[in-house]
Structures are given as C-alpha cells and as structure tokens.
N, C-alpha and C positions, 0 to 999 in steps of 0.2 A: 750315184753315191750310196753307201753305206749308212745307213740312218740307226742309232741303237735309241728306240723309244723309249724312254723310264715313267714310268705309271705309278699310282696308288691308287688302289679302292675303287677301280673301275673297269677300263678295258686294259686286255680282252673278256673280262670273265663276267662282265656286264654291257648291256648293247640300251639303256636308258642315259638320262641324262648328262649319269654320272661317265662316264665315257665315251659320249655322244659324237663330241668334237677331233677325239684320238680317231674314232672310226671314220670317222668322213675326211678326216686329215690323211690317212692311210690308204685309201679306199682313193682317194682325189689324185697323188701321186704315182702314177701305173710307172715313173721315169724312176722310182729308186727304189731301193731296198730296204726293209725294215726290219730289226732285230724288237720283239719289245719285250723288257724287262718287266714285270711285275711286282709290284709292293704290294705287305698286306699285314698281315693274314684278314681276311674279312669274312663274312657268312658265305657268301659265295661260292668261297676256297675252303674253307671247312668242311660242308657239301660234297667236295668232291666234283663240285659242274664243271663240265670244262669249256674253253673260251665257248665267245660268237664263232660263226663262220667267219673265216678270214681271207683275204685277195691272194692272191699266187705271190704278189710281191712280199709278205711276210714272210719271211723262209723259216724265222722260228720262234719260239714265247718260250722264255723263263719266268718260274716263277717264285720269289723267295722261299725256303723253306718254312717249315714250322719253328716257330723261335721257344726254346725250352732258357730256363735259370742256370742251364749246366754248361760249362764249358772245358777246356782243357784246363786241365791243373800245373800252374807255373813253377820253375824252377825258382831258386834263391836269384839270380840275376833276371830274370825273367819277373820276376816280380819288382827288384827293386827298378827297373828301369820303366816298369808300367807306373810304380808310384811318380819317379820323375815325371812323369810327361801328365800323368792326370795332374798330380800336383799343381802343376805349370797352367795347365786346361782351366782347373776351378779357380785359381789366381788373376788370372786371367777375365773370366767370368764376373768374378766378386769383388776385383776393386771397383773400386769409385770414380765414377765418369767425372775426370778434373782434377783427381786428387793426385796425380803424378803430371807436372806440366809439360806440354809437349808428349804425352803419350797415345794420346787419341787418333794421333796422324801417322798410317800407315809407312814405313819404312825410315821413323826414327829411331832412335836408337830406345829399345823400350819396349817398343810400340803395342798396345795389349792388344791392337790386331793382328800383327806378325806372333805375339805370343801364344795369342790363341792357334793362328794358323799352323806354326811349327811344333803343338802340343800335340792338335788334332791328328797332321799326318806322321807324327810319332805314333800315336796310338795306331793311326792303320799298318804302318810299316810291322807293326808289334803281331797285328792281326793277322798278316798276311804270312809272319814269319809264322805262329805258334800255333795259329789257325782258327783263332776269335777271341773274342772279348766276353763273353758274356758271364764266365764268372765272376771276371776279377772287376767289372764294374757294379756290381751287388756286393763285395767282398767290404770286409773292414778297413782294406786298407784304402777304397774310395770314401766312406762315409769317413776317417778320419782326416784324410787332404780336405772335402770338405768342409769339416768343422776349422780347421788351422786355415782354412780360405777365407771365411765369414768371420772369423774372430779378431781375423788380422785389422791392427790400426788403420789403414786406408779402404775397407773394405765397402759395401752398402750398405747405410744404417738400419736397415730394414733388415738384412744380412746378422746383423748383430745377435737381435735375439730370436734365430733360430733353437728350437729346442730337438732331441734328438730325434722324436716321432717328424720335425720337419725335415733335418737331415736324411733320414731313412726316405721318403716320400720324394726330395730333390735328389736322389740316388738312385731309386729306378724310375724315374721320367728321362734322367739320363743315360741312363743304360736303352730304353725303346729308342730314345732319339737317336745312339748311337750305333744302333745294330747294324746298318750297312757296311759300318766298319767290317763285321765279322764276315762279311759275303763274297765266294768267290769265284768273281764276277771281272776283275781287275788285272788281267792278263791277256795275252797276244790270243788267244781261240776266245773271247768274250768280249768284253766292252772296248778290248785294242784292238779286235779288229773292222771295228766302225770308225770312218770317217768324220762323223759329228756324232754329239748325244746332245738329243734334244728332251731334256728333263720338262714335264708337261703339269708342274707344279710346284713351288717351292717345297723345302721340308726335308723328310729323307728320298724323295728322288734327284733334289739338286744335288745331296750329298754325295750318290752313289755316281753323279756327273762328274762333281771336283773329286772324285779321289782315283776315276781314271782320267781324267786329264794331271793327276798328281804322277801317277803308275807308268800313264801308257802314254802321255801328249794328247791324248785327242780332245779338240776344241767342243769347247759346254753352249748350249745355247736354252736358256731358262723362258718361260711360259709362262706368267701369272695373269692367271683369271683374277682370282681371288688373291692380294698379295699374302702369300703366309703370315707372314709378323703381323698384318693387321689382323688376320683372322686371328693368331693368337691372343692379341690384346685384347680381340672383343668377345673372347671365348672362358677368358680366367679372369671374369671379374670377385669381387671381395666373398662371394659366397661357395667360391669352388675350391679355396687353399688360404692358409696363414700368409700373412704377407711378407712373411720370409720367402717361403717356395714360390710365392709371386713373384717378388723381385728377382729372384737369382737364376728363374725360369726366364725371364721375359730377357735377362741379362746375356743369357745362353744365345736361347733364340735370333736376340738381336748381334751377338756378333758371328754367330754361325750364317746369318742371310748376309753380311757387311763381306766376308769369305765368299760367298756364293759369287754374289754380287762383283765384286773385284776380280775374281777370277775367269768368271765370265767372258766371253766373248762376246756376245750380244745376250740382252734381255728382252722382251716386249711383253707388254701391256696390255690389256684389253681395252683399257680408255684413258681419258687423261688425269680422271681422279687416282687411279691404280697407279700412273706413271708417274703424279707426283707425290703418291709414299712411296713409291721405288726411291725415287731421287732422295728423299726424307730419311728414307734408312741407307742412306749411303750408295748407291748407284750411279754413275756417272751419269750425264748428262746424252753425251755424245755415242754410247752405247745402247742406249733405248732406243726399240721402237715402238711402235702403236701398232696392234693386229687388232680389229675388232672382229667378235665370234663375228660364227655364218652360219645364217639361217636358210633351209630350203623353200625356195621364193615360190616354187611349182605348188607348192600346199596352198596358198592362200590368192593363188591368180583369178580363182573363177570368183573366190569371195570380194576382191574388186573392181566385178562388174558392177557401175553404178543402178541396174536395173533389180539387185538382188537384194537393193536397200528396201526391205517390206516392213521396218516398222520406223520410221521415222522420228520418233519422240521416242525412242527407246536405248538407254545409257547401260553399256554393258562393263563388267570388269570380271579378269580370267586371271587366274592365279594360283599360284600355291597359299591354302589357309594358314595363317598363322600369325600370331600378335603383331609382326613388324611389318605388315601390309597395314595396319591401319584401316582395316577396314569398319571401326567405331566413328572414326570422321567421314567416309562415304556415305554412312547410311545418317548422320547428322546433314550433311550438306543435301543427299538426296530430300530428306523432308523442304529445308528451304527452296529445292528446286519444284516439290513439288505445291507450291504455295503459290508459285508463280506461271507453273508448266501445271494444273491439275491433270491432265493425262498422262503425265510422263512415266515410266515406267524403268525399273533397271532389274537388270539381270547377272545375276551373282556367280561364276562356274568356277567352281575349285574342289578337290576330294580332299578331305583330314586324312592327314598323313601318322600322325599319332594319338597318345591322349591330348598333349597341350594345344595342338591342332584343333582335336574336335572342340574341347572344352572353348576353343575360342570359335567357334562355327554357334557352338551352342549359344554363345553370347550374344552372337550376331542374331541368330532370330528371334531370341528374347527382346533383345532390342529394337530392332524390324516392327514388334507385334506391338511395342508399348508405343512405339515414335506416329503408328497408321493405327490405334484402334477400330476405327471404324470403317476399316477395309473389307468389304464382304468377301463372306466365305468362298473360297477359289478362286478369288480375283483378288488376290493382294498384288500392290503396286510393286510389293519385292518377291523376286523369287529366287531361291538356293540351289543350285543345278550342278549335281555331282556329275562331273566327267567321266569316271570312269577308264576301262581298256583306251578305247575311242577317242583320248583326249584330242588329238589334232584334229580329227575331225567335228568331233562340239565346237570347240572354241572356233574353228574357220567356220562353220556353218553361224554361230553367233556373232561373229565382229560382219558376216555378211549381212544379214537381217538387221543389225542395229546400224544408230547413226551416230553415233558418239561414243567412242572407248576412252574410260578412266582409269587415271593410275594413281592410288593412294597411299602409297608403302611412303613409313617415316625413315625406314635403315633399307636403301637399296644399292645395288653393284650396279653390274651391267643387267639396264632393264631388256630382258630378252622378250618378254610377253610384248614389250613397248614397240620393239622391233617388227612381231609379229601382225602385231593391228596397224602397222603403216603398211606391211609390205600389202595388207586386204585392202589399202586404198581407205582408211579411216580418219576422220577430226580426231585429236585424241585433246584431253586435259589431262596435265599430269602434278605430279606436285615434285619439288626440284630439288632431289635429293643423289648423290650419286652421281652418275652420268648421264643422268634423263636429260639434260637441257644440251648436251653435248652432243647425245643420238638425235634430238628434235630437228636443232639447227633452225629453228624459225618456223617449220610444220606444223608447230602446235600451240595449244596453249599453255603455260607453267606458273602454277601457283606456289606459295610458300606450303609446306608443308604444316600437317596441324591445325589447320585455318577453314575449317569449314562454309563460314561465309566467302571467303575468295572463292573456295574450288565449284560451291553453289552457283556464283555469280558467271563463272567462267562455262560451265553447263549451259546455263541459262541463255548464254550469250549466242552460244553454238545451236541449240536448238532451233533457236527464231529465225536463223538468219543461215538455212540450205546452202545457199549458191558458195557461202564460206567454208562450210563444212567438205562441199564438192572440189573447193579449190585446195584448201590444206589438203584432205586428203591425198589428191593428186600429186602436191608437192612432196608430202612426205613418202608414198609410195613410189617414187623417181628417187629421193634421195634413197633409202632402203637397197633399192635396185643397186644403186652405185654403192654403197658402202657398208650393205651388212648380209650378201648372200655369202653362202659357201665354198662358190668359186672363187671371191674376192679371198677369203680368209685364205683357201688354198694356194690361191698362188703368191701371195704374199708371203706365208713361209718357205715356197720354193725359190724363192728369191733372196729370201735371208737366207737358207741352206748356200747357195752361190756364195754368196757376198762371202761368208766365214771359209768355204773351200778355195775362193779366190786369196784369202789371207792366212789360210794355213796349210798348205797341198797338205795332202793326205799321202800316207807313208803303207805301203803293202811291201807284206815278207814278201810275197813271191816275187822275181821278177818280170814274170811276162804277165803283171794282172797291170790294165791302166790305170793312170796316174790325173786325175782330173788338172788342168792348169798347172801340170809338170813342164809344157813344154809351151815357147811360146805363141797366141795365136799366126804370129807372123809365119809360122813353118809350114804352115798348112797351105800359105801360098805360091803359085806354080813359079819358077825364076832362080836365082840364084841365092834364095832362101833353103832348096831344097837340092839332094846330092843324090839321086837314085843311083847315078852310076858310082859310089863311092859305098859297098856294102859295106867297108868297116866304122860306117860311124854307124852310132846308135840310131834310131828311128826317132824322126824329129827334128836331128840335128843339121844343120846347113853345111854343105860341102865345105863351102870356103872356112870353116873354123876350122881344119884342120890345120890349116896353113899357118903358120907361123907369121909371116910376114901381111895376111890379111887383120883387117882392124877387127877387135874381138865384138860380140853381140853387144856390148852398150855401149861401144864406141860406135857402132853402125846403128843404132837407135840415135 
C-alpha cells in the first residue's frame, strides 16, 4: 500500500522524541510505501537541516512552504463568495451549543456541524481554485463576518463582548489554523495518489487528511497520542487570551475535530483515558481503536537481570523536569520513607529543558537541603542526576541498580518512563493519574495523587518485603513485553492499514498498477474459479462469468 504520512513538528526533520514513533512506524513496515507530508514551519525547517536518514520505502518528503500574510488578490466574485462561506464558517463557530433545537446532530436540517463542514470545504474548493487563502483570511472582510458572528442573538455569551483587538487576534489564529487550505497537496500526483493518509496527530495534519479525502476519496486514518482539543483546552487557560478569543477558539477547534472525527474512517488511541475524550468530543464508538506507543524492549533487557539489583534500598525516578511531575510530593513522601527506611536513598535523573524547568529543578534541591539538613557533606540521601546525550543509557543503567521506581507526576498522558522501568523488570509506585493504572494492570502499586503519606507508605511497603518487588517486577516486565514494545505498536497499524483498504479498494490512474482487494480472494484458487484458457477476461476473473447462463459471483457465494 500507499501510505501519505502527514506530520507536524517533527519527523522527518527531527529523529528525538518528537518524531520518534513516525520513525519506527516507517522503518518497521519494509511491506509499504510512504509518502510523508510535513507541517511546520519549525526551528529545524528554518535552518535549513534536512530530514533524518530515511528507509528506501520512503520514496519522498514534502514539506510545507514558508507561510507569508500575502496572497492572491480576489476578484469582486471571488471575494464575495469567500465572504459567503467564512460567513457561514464563523456562524457556525459562534452560535450557541442549544440555542437552535435539534442543531447539534449531524445531518439535520441545520446542523452547525454540516454548516461548518460545508463552509470549510467551500473555503478549500475557493483555495484550490484561486490558489490560497491567506490574504483574504487577514482581510476586513473576515474580521467583519466575525464580528456579525459574535454579535448575532444566538451566539456565545462570551462571544458577546468581544472587542475589536479580540477580533483581530481570533482572525489570525484562524488564518494559521486554516493554512492547509492554501496547500497544493490535494490532487491525483500528491496526496490522491495514496491509498490511505494516516494523519499522525490531530490539528492541521488531520485537516490536510479530510480535504483529500474531500478532493480525491482517499480514506483518513487519525493518530492521537495526545488528543488535540484536550491539549488545546489545557494549553489557553485564562491567562493566555480574553475570554472571547477563548471561547470562539475552543468553539473552532471543537467542531473542526467533531469534522475530523466523523469523517474518519478509523481513529486510535494511545490508551483509554485518550479514547474516552475521543468519544467525548464526538467520535464514534465503533471506530476507535486503542494502539499503545512502543517502546524498544532490547534497551532495558540486561537492566532486568535480577543480579544487577546492587542497591537495594534505593528509590529511583527518571523524567522530564517540570512542575507537572510533582516532584514537591516525592521528595515530601521520601522524608517519611526515610523515617522509617533511615538508609534509604533516591535518585532523581532528568535535565531542564528550559527556564521554568530549571527554576523548578532549582526548587527541588532547595527543598531536598531544608527536608535532610543534617545530611553530610557528599552523602546526601538525595541526589540530582542530569542525563544528559546518554539519556537511555543513565536511566537503564539506574532503574538496574535501584529497586524501586517512582512515578509522581499530578497531569500525565501516556506514562512512557512507566513503561520503561517495567520493561527493566522494576516494583514500581505510581500515583494514578492518566493512564498509569491502565499500563499497570496490577504490576504495581498506585496511589492517589498529591498524597505524600500514601505514596511514602507504599515505598515503604516495597522496600521491606524483596521477594514482592521480584515478583511485581517480573509480572509487569511480561506484561510490557506483550503490550508496549515497538513491534506490538507496529503491527497493529498494519493491521489497521488492511482493515480501511479491505473497506475502501484503493483506486490507481494507471491500469496495469495493482489493486489491493480488487479482486476476490476466491480467484486465487486453482478450479473453476480461475480461466487461464480464456485470455479475454481480465486477470482475476473466473471463466465461468462470462457465460450468461452461469450463476453470477454472489449467486455462487
């Protein structure tokens, strides 16, 4: 198959995290071909660096242009038919969830989901005819559909009193949001000539998915790690915009993913907290699946040799530094554990990624110093261990050494670190936020979040009592095995790739290129299914259907 990859902000032009799982998804299938699209623009692409190394199966990378304020200059109809359809878009947008009954359900008479829908690929059709959008979504005559959106009687009361510095501000967050419109990308030598487009993030790569399956037919299949609309919600809280541009933002977003979503042929998950804000922002039931990342299991094999455990009373936690690890309550709970455990020790491995990082690293051993005064000089019970280049290798070399891994984060996703100290054969304590208790499965132990004396006690618990720690571990390093390496994750999307080309053959201009599930598997079998001696039927087809008087293919099914 055909695969047209759509990205942001990561691979190919990045080979770390942020791209981590497109690379090993690419790299895993040697059975198909990959076109991959790139979004951006980012530091990377600015630079000038060009991709990672890439497998022979990528045949090629595109990558958005530079996005400038200028675009083509409309004519008098060309203009008034971009205002009808923004018009219709911000209408759309800015009424009021309930204020029209009966509007909220797709394919009524109404429906400001088909409104939206039939605005949005107005504006692309407009795009593809003129050859973008980018002025005239900047222009006056979007900030005034705007304001006659917000002002209108049924609109969001929050919408009401926008003033016009908000207008201007919710007019170009929709113009970035909307720029795949302008890309051209949406015809028979580009994204129609794939098979499936597997969009590897909500946002503008879903976008650039639904509007060739708008264009060209080709079936969408969506990827959220992170579900877009919750990252957005939890990204514009009250200090980042008026609660106009809050509201009419969040209003966009949420019916541009309700669009994604719907049109979709399959979506999946990273876990089941993700799948059920999928469902929550409108996602079928019956179209979900569940793919959980994949981690390379060969990293942390030697680190669960039970022989490698050399410090025994020593409580490790690996991570990225940052306020929403909570790492204020670890080093709270460590003091109680070591009131009870006086030998015990933990070890802290993460590098500050920024200022707000460090400043929150800084806090930690300010804290650390006042919680142990009396910790002699170079043998403090806490220590701070930048990882560095070498990150996989510190942290497997530490979850080997130690006998207990902690996980303290108050806002987490998918715990991937969580992942990594079971697959090393580790006890771990976590605290039950996200989908930690979902990756556990009974491996471990899971406290309440926040609660220092739980997650002390639960430490405490683990230390005294080896032979437990040897058996969690063991169990959770077996389930690991079965449900969060790389090949798992791999071929679970080759398997979803099937499923959508078993329900939507894939169409090539040429005639002599093959047809996946063109024909049926029955033909392949030797007998009176097959017509060698009959060269004028087509390849595939069963002698006997020529015949008139034989019963046709699903009368003979």
């Amino acid at each position: 198959m055909r695969i047209a990859l759509l990205t942001e902000g990561g691979h190919p032009h990045v080979s770390g995290d942020t791209g981590l799982w497109c690379e090993r998804l690419v790299r895993g299938l040697e059975q198909h071909e990959f076109d991959v699209y790139a979004l951006g623009p980012g530091p990377y692409q600015a630079a000038g660096s060009p991709p990672v190394p890439l497998p022979p199966q990528v045949r090629r990378v595109r990558t958005a242009p530079p996005w400038t304020a200028e675009g083509p200059r409309y004519g008098r109809r060309a203009r008034r038919r971009f205002a009808e359809c923004y018009e219709e878009l911000a209408g759309a947008v800015c009424t009021r969830a309930g204020a029209v009954p009966g509007a909220e359900a797709p394919g009524t008479a109404g429906s400001l989901t088909d409104r939206f829908g039939s605005a949005l690929y107005g504006l692309a059709e407009l795009a593809r005819e003129k050859g973008g959008l980018a002025g005239a979504l900047r222009s006056d005559i979007a900030v005034r559909a705007l304001e006659r959106a917000c002002r209108a009687p049924r609109a969001l009361c929050a919408a009401h009193e926008a003033r016009v510095s908000d207008l201007l501000t919710i007019a170009a967050h929709l113009e970035r949001a909307l720029r795949p419109l302008s890309l051209d990308w949406y015809d028979d030598d580009t994204l129609g000539a794939a098979d499936l487009c597997h969009a590897t993030t909500g946002g503008p790569p879903a976008l650039c998915g639904l509007l060739a399956r708008h264009f060209c037919g080709v079936p969408l299949l969506v990827t959220e790690y992170a579900v877009h609309l919750r990252t957005h919600y939890l990204t514009s809280g009250p200090h980042t915009a008026a609660p106009a541009v809050r509201a009419v933002l969040a209003a966009f977003h949420g019916r541009l993913t309700a669009e994604v979503y719907r049109a979709a042929e399959l979506i999946t998950a990273g876990d089941a907290h993700a799948r059920r804000w999928q469902e929550r922002c409108g996602a079928d039931r019956a179209r979900i699946r569940t793919v959980y990342p994949g981690t390379v299991a060969e990293r942390f094999a030697e680190a669960a040799e039970p022989a490698l455990r050399t410090d025994p009373g020593t409580l490790v936690w690996a991570g990225p530094v940052a306020p929403a690890q909570d790492l204020e309550t670890l080093l709270y709970a460590f003091a109680g554990v070591r009131r009870e455990e006086p030998k015990a020790r933990l070890r802290v491995l993460g590098t500050p990624t920024g200022p707000e990082s460090a400043a929150c690293l800084g806090h930690c051993r300010t804290l650390a110093a006042r919680l142990f005064p009396d910790a002699a000089e170079g043998d403090h019970p806490v220590s701070f261990e930048e990882t560095g280049p070498l990150k996989e290798t510190a942290v497997s070399d530490a979850y080997a050494a130690g006998a207990v891994v902690v996980l303290s984060g108050g806002v987490e996703g998918f715990p991937a670190g969580l992942v990594e100290a079971m697959l090393s054969g580790r006890a771990t304590v976590s605290t039950d936020v996200g989908a930690v208790a979902e990756v556990i499965g009974g491996t471990g132990l899971v406290v309440p979040p926040h609660d220092p004396e739980a997650l002390a006690e639960a430490c405490v618990a683990l230390l005294r009592d080896p032979e437990r720690c040897a058996r969690l571990g063991a169990g959770a390093r077996a389930r690991a095995l079965e449900l969060f390496t790389v090949e798992r994750n791999t071929m679970a999307f080759h398997g979803l790739y099937l499923e959508i080309a078993s329900r939507c053959p894939v169409r090539r201009a040429a005639p002599d290129e093959p047809r996946p599930f063109a024909a049926p598997a029955e033909s392949l079998v030797p007998g009176h299914w097959t017509g060698p001696e009959d060269r004028s039927l087509p390849r595939g087809v069963p002698a006997w259907a020529a015949d008139s008087t034989q019963p046709s293919v699903e009368e003979a099914r």
